[in-house]
C-alpha positions in Angstrom: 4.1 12.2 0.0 1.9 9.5 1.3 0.7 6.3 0.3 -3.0 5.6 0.6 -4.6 2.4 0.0 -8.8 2.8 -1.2 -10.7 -0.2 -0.5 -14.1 0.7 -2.3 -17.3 -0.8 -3.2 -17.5 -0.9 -6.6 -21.6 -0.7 -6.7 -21.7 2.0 -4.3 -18.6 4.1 -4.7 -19.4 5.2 -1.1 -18.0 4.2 2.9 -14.2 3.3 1.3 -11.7 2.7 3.6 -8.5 4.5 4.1 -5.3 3.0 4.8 -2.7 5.5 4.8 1.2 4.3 4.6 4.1 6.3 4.5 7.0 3.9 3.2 6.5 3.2 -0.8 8.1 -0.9 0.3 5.2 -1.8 2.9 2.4 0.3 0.8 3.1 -2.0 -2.2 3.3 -4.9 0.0 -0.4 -3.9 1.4 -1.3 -3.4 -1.6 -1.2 -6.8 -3.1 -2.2 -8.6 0.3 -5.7 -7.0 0.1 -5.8 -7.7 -3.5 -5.1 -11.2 -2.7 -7.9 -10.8 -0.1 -10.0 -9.5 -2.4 -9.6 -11.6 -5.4 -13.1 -12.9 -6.4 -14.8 -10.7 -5.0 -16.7 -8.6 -7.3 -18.1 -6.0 -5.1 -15.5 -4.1 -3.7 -12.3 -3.2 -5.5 -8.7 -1.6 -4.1 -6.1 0.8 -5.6 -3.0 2.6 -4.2 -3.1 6.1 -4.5 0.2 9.0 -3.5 -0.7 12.4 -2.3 0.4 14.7 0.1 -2.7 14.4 2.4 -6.1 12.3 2.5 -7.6 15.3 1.9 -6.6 15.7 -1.5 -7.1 11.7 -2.4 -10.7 12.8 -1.5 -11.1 15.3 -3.7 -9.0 14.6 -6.5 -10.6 11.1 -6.8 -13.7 11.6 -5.2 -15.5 8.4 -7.2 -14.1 6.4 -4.5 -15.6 8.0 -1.7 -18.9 9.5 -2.8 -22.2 8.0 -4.0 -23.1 8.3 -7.4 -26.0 10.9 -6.6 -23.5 13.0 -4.9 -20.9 12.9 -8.2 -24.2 13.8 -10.2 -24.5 16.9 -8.0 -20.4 17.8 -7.9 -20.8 17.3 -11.9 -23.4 19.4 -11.6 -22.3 22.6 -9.4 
């Protein structure tokens, strides 16, 4: 299993960034540098998601990386 950090914008939910880790010890550690980073900033948002692939991230948690029109037409289908 892998460790993927989502950077996201929170307005959009669209264009998030991917950082995928494999040790559990750094991905923590990345996790709360960019939330440090981040902190104030109300636009985008970060979480830490495991998986075996970013494939699956990407469709099990698809809010992150599609628009809200496109989650209307998944809901939809």
């Amino acid at each position: 299993m892998s460790h993927f950090i989502v950077i996201f914008d929170r307005s959009r939910r669209a264009d998030a960034e991917v950082l995928p880790i494999d040790d559990a010890r750094e991905a923590v550690s990345r996790l709360f540098e960019v939330e440090s980073t981040l902190r104030g900033d109300e636009t985008r948002g970060v979480v830490m998601l495991v998986a075996d692939s970013e494939d699956t991230i990407r469709a099990t948690h698809s809010h992150y990386f599609n628009s809200f029109d496109e989650l209307v037409e998944l809901a939809e289908a």
